[in-house]
C-alpha positions as CSV (number, residue, x, y, z in Angstrom):
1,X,94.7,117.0,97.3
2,X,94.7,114.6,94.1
3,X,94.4,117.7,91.9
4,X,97.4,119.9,93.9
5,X,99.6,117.4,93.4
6,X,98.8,116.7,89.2
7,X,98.9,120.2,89.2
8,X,102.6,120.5,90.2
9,X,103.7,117.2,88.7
10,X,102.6,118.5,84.8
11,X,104.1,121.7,86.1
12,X,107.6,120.4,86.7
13,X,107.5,118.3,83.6
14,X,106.2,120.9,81.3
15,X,109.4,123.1,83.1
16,X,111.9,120.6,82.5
17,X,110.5,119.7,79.0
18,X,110.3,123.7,77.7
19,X,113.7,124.2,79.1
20,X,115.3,120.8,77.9
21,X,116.9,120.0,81.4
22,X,117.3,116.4,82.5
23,X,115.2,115.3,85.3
24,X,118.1,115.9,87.9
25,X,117.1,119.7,88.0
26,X,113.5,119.3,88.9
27,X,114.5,120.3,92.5
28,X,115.8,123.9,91.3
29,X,112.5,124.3,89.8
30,X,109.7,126.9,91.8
31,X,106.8,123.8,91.5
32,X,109.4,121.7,93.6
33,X,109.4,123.7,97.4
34,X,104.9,123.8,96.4
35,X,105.2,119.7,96.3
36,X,106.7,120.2,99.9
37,X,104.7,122.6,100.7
38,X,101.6,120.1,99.8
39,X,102.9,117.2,101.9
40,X,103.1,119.2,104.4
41,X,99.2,120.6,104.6
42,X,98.3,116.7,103.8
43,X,100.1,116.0,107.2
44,X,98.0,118.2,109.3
45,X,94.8,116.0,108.0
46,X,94.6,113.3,111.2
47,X,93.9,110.4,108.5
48,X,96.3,108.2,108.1
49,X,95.0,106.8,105.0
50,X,95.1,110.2,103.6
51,X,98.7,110.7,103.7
52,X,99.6,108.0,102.5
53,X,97.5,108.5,99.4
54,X,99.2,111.8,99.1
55,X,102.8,110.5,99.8
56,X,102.3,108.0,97.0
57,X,100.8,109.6,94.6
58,X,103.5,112.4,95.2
59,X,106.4,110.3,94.6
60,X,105.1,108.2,91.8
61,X,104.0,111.5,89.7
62,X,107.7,113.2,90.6
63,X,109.4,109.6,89.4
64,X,107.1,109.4,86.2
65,X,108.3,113.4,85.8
66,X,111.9,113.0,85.9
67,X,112.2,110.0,83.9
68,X,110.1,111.5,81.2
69,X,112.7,114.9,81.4
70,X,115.5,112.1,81.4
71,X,114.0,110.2,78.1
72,X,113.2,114.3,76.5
73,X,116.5,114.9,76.9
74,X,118.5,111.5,75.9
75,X,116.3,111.9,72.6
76,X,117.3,115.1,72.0
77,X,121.2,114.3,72.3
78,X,121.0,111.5,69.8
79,X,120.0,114.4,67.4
80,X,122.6,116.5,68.4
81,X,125.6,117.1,65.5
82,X,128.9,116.6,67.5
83,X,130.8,120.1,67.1
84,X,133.8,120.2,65.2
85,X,136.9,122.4,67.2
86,X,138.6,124.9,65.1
87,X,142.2,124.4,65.2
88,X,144.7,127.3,64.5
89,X,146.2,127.6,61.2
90,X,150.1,127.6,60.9
């Protein structure tokens, strides 16, 4: 369980961080509908203790991934030259 859900968490940030989107898109991302899909095996398991484990360590990885996609791409926009609008000549 522990190593399904690491494996999509550094597989939405390592999406979001090649593409350069901001952590608000991690939903539209494939990895996303496996994190449901995950909960939802870890609910069929009759221990309680279990999915909670799951549930939190699922939330805390997809917080940690979007606010390290959020960071990526606030850095990157400081960088970013402003662009300049042609106007027509007259």
């Amino acid at each position: 369980m522990t190593i399904d859900i690491l494996a999509i968490g550094l597989s939405l940030t390592g999406d979001l961080v090649e593409a350069g989107l901001p952590g608000r898109f991690a939903a539209a991302l494939p990895a996303a509908v496996a994190a449901l899909l995950v909960l939802a095996i870890g609910s069929l398991r009759l221990r309680p203790a279990v999915q909670i484990y799951s549930l939190a360590l699922m939330l805390t990885l997809l917080g940690d991934t979007v606010n390290v996609a959020n960071r990526l791409a606030q850095a990157t926009k400081i960088h970013d030259m402003p662009r300049s609008s042609p106007r027509p000549i007259r």
